[in-house]
N, C-alpha and C positions, 0 to 999 in steps of 0.2 A: 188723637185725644179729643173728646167732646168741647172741650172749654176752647180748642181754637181750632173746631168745625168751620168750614164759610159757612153754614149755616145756624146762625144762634142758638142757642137751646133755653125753653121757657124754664128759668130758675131764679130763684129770690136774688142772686145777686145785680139782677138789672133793676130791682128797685135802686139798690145804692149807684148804680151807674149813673139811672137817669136823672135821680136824685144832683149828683153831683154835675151832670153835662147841667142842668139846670141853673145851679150855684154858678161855674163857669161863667154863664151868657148872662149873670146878673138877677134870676128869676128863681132862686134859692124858693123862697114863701110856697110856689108853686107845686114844689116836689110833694106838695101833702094834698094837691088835689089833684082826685082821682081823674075826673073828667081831662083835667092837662096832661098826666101820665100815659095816659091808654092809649092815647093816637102815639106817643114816643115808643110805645113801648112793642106796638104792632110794628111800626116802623122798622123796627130795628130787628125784626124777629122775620119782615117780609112776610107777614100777612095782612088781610083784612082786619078793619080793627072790630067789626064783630068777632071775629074768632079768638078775641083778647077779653076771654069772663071770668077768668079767675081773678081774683086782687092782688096783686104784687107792689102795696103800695109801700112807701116811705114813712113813717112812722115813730123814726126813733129823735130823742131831742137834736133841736138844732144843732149842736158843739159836736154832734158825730157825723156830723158836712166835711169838718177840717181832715178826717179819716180818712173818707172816700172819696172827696173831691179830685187828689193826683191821679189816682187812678183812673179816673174819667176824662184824661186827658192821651186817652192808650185807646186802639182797637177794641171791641168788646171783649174776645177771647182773652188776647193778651192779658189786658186789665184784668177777669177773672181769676185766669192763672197766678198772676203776681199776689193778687190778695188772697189768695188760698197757700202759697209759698210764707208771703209774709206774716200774714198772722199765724201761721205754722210755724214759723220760725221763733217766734215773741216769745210764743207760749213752750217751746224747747227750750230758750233761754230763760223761762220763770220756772220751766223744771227744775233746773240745773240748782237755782235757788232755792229751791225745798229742798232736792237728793244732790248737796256737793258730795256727798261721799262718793257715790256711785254715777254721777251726774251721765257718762255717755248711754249708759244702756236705762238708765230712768230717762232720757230721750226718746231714743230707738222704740222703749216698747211704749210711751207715751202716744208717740206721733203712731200709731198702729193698734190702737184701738179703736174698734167700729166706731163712734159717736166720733172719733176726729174725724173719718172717712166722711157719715157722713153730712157734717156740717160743710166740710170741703166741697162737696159732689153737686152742693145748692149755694155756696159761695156766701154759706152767712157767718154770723160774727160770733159765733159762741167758741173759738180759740181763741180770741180778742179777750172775750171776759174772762175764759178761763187765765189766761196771762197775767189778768188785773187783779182774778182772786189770789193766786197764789201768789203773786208782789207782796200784794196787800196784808196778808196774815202770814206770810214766813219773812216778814220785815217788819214788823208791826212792834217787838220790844228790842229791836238791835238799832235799824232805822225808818224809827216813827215820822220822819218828814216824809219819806220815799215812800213808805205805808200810806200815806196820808196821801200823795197823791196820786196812786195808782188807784184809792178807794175812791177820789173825787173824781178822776175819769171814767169811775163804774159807770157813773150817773147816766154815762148815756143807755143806760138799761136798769133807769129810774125802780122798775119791780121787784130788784134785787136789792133794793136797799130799805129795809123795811125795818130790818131789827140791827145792824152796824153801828148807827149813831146811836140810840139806846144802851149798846155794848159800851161804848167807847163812854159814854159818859156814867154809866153806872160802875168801871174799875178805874174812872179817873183819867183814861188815857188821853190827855186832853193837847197834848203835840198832835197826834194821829187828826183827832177830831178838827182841830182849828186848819191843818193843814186841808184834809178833804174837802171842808167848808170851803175854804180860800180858794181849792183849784175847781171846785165846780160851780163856784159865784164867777170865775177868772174866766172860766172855759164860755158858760151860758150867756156875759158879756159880753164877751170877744166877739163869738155868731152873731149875736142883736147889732153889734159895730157892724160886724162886716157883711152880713146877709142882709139889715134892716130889721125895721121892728114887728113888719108883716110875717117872720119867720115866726115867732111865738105865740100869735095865735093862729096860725095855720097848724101849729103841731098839739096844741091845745083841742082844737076840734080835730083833730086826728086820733086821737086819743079817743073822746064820745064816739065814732065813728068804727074805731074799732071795736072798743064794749059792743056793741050795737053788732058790729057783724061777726064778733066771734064769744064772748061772753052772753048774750043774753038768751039764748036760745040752740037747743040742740042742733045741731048740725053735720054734712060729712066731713069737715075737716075737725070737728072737736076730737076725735081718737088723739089728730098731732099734739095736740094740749097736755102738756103733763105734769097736773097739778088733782087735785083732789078733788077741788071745782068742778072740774071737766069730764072726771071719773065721774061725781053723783047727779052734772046734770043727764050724762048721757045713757046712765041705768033708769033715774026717774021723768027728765026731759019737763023738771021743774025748777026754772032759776032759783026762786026763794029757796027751795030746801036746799039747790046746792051752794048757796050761801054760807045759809047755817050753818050746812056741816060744814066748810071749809073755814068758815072762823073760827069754831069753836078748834078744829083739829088746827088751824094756827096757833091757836093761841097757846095751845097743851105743846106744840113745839117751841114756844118761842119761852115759857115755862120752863121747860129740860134747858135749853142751850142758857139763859139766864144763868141759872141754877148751877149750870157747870162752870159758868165762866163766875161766879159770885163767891166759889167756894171758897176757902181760906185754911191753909196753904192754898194760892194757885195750884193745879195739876200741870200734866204735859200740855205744853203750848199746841203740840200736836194736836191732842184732843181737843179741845177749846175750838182751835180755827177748824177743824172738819167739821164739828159742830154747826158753829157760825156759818158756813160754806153750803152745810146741808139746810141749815132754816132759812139762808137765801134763796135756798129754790121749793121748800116747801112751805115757805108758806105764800106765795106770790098763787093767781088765781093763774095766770099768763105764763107760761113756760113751755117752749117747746125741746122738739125733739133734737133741735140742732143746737141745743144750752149747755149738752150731754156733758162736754170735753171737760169740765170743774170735776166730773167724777173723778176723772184721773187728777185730778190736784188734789181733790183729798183723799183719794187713796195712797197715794204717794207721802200726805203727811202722814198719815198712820204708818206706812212701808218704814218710815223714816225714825218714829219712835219705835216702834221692834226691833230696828236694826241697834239702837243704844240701849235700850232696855230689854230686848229678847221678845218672840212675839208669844202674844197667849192661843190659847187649842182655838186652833177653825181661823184665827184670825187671816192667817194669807192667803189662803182658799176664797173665803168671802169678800174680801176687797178687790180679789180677783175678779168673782164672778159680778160684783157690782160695777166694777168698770169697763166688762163687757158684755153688761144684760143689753144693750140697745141693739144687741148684735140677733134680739128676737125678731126683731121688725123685720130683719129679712125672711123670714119664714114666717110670721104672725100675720106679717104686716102691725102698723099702730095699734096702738091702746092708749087710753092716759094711766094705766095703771104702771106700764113697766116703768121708768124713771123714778117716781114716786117712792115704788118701792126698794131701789137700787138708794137711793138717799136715804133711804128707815135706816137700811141693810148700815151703814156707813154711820150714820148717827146710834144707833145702837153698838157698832163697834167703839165708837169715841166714849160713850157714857163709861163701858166697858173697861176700857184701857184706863180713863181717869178714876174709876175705884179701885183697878190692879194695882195702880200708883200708891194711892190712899192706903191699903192693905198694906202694902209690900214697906211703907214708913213707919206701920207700928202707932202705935194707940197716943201717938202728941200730933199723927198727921189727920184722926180720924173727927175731931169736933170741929162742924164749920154752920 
């Protein structure tokens, strides 16, 4: 198996490693400069550390230290395997929570779609978040505390929180909302205690740092980007425009998922959270290819209102093919288009299913 080769293989998850051997020896703050990173990281890989040019740096908020820091207490391999096992695991147990009906085989075929592969295969954290989305919105009116803090642990992938708290206070849901506040005020104190206070601004200039090396200007790795951003700067290879266009097409999604989640009657709680799910990653400028696995959590929520309401023409075909478009990349190679469009695919299913609802209750469900 690669992940416990004697010889390392260069993949994203030795940021989080070195990141946390870091934390370990007391030197947390460190893990976001590059210049500290790169001689660990050659080290570990047994080359020269000119041959260490790509950036593999650390990036995400402090409080995602307490994640990966056990792990960096393991062999490199080992460690990688375990954290590709365990957030694999999370996120089959946050299935089980959207499809109790069917829970073993919305597992199985979960854990076996390209985008889990692979996030796996590069040892990053998008089964992590996938786990937290679907906590977070298939608990969200049964148990709004539990909702509450699996959405405050998003945080540590700050770019998917863009339109949730807006949700949360425009229908009221104000357990959900107090609780995420509480756990990512709890969470981002804790690291300032235990790391020091040099951790926050180290990940603050981490932050301009990345803008700068992968937002501001075209480049080869923008294809991995898959965000709309990344799509107009790399046809025009002009930040401002891709700007513009990327706000204004936020904003017209953040419009539809309002709009659906405002209506009155409520709709299916399904639709709503795919919805919500889908405008987390469209409209963030920052999104890669290994974020993919939430596909399968909102398709799953859709799978899950057809199974009690029956499904509508094309509906299971299409959630189909959206939770395995990433499966182009092996033949395309990247784009920033496919993701993108596998969330339209998905968010226009939701719209969909919340007017069949509407229809199907007859003209006291139809004024909202």
């Amino acid at each position: 198996m690669t992940v416990l080769a004697d010889r390392p293989t260069r993949v994203d998850f030795m940021a989080f490693y070195e990141a946390g051997r870091l934390a370990i020896e007391g030197q947390a703050a460190k893990a976001y400069d590059w210049a500290q990173v790169r001689p660990l990281q050659a080290a570990l890989l047994g080359v020269d550390e000119q041959e260490v040019e790509t950036f593999l740096g650390w990036i995400n908020p402090p409080h995602f230290l307490f994640a990966v820091l056990p792990f960096s207490l393991l062999p490199f391999g080992w460690a990688w395997f375990l954290w590709a096992v365990a957030t694999a695991l999370l996120m089959a147990i946050a299935i089980r929570s959207v499809l109790p009906e069917a829970a073993t085989p919305a597992c199985i075929l979960a854990l076996c779609a390209p985008a889990v592969f692979t996030c796996a295969s590069v040892g990053q954290n998008g089964l992590l978040t996938a786990a937290l989305m679907a906590w977070t919105y298939a608990l969200m009116d049964r148990r709004p505390v539990l909702a509450g803090v699996a959405l405050g642990l998003l945080t540590y992938k700050p770019q998917f929180g863009l339109l949730p708290p807006l949700i949360l206070a425009a229908t009221g849901r104000w357990r959900v909302f107090a609780s995420a506040a509480t756990t990512a005020i709890a969470a981002l104190s804790a690291a300032v205690l235990v790391f020091g206070p040099g951790i926050l601004e180290g990940f603050l200039e981490s932050v301009a740092l990345s803008n700068d090396r992968y937002l501001a200007a075209a480049n080869s790795v923008l294809p991995r980007i898959q965000s709309v951003f990344a799509l107009v700067l790399g046809i025009t290879e002009l930040p401002n425009t891709a700007w513009a266009v990327h706000l204004a097409f936020a904003t017209a999604v953040a419009a539809i998922v309002l709009r659906l989640w405002l209506r009155r009657p409520e709709g299916p709680e399904e639709a709503r959270a795919t919805a919500a799910i889908a405008a987390s990653f469209l409209m963030t400028p920052y999104t890669w290819v290994y974020d993919a696995p939430s596909l399968v959590v909102a398709g799953a929520l859709l799978w899950r209102a057809g199974m009690r309401q029956g499904y509508l023409a094309w509906e299971r075909p299409l959630i189909v093919l959206a939770c395995v478009s990433t499966q182009v990349i092996a033949f395309t190679g990247p784009h920033s288009a496919i993701v993108p469009a596998s969330w339209l695919v998905l968010l226009a299913l939701a719209w969909r299913r919340d007017r069949a609802w509407r229809l199907s209750q007859g003209p006291s469900a139809t004024p909202s």
